[in-house]
N, C-alpha and C positions, 0 to 999 in steps of 0.2 A: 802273266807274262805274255806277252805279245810274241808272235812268232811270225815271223815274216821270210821264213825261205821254204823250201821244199822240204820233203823228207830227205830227198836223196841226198841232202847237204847237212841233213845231222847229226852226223856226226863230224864232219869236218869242221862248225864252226860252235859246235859243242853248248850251245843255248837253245837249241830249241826243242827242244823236248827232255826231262829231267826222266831218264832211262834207268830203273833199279832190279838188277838182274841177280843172278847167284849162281851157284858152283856144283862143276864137276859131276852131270849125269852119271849113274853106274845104271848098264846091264841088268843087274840084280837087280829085286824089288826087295825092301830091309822090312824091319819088322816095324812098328810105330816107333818113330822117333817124338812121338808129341807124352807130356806125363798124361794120363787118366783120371779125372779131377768130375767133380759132382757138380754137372750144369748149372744148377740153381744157385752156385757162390759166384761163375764167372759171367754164366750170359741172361738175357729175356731176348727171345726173338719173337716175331711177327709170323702168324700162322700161312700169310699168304708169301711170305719172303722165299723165292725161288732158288735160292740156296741150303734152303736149311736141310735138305739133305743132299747135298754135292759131298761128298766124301767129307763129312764134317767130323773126321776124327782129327784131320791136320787142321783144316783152319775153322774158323765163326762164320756161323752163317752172317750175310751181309745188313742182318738186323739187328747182331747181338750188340747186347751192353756190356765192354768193359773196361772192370772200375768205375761203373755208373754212366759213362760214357759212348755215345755212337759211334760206331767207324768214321761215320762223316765227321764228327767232332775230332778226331783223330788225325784225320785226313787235313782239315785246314789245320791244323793245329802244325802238320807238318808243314803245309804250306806258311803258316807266320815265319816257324825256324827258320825256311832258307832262305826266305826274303830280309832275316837281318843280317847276313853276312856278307863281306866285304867281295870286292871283287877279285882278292886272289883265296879268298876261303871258299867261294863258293864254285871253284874249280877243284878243290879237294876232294876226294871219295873219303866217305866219314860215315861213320855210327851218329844219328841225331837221337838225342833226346828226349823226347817229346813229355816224359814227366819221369819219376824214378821206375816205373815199373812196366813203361811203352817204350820202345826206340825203336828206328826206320833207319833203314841203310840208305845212304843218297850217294851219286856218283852221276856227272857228267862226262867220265872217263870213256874211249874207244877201245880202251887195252881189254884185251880177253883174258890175260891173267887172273886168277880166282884172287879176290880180297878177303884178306881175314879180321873177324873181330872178334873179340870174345866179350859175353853176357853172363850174367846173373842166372841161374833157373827159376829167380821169380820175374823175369821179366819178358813180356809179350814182343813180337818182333811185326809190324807194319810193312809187309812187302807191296811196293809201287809199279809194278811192269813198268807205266809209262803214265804221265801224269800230264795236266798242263797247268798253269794258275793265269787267269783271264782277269787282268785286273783297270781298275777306271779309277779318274781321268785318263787320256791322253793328251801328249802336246797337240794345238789347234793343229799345227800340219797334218796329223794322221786323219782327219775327219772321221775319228772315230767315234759316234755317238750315237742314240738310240732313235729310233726312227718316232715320229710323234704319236703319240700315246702309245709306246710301247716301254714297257718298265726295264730299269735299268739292269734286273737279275733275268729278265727271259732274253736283254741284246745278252749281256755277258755270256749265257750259257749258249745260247745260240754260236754265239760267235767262235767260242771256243770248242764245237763238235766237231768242224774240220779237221782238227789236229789227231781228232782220236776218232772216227768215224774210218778211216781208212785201213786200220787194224783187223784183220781179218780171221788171225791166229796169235794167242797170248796162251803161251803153254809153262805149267810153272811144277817142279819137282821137288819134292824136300827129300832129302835121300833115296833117291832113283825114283821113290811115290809121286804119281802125279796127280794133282789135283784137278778135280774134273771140270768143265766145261768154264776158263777162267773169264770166260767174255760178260758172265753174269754176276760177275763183281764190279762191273762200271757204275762207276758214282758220280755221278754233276752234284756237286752242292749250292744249295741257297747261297745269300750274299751272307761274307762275311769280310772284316774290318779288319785288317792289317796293317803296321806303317814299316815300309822296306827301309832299309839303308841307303841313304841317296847316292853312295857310290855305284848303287848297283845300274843307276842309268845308263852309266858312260859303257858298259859291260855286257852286259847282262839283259835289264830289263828297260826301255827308254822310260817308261811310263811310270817307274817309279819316280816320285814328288818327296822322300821323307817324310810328308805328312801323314796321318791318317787316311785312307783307300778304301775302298770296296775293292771284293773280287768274287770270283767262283773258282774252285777245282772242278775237273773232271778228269777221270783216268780211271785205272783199274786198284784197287785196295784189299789187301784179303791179311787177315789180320791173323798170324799162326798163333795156334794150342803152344803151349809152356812145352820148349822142347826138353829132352831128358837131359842130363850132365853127358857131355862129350862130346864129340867132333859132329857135326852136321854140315851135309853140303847141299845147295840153294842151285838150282838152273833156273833160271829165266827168260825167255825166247818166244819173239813174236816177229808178225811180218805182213809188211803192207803191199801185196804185189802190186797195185794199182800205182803206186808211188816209188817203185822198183827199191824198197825199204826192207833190211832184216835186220834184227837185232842180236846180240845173244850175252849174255854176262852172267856172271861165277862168282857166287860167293859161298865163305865156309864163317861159322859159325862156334867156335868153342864155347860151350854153357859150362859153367861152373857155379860150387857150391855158394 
């Protein structure tokens, strides 16, 4: 997605930046809200990954595998979904997902009201703070292209650091618990092949073609432990002072059997 205003205009024309937040800080600190499940069925991480002990009782370290699967793998997999809906679905706040046993809350919405959804307690939940998808071609107008011999995954990810490089603080809570130092969940990923909905041009994103694409994600990804059955509330909240940008969104969570 190409983003072409300020921050301080993100919310008002609601494309540029896919913002995924959640609900209702308390005071209190709760007791784990995540089940306690035996590493070696859900994750393998990487001994150098600088997450693998950030509070890894709530989420995966940012190496784990699961369902065989990387967060990266996860991450664009989110970004295919929202690139195929239409231009008034992709203004909806919605549960996506991403296979039976992953889903991601997406919302382009400015309402601070808490969103509710309820899940499975076998299914993993994909929290996004703030994400972008940096995607090629563009129309000849944008001259947007890769300088000579420079490949076309170091312009994408290059070009797409802007958007998230201005983040200074991404702070995220799952029942008043917060997760520790969330800026070390950024992910750029490699080139991956998407085909958006060519509605989404007119709307949304110009560079979508309908056809098959290239793009990269980059944003932040932090993938929660299997929450317990009952009510869980999500705070998400970050801010770019340089770009006079705050964010804050609420969501809750009902797991059931």
């Amino acid at each position: 997605m190409k983003i072409y205003f300020s921050f301080q205009n993100v919310l008002a024309f609601g494309l540029v930046l896919m913002l995924l937040f959640a609900s209702c800080q308390t005071d209190e600190f709760t007791e784990p809200a995540v089940v306690i499940e035996e590493p070696t069925t859900t994750e393998t991480v990487e001994e150098t990954d600088p997450t693998l002990r950030i509070n890894n009782s709530l989420v995966f370290p940012k190496t784990a595998q699961v369902y065989g699967k990387s967060i990266e793998f996860w991450a664009t997999e989110f970004g295919r979904k929202i690139y195929t809906y239409d231009c008034e679905e992709v203004l909806l706040s919605k549960m996506v997902s991403l296979s039976d046993n992953v889903v991601a809350p997406f919302s382009l919405t400015s309402e601070t009201t808490p969103e509710e959804y309820t899940i499975n307690k076998d299914q993993y939940v994909l929290l996004s703070p703030i994400l972008v998808v940096n995607d090629y071609p563009c129309p000849a107008g944008f001259e947007f292209e890769p300088a000579e011999g420079q490949s076309l995954e170091d312009f994408l990810k290059e070009t797409a650091k802007p958007y998230i490089d201005p983040l200074e603080t991404v702070e995220v809570f799952v029942d008043g618990n917060e997760i520790d130092e969330v800026l070390k969940y950024r992910l750029s990923s490699g080139l991956f092949t998407f085909t958006g909905n060519p509605d989404l041009a007119g709307c949304f994103d110009p560079c979508v073609t309908g056809q098959p694409q290239e793009a990269v994600i980059d944003g932040y990804f932090l993938m929660l432990k299997k929450l317990k059955v009952g009510k869980h509330t999500i705070l998400i909240r970050g801010e770019a002072p340089s770009q006079n940008f705050a964010f804050e969104w609420n969501l809750i969570f009902n797991v059931v059997k």
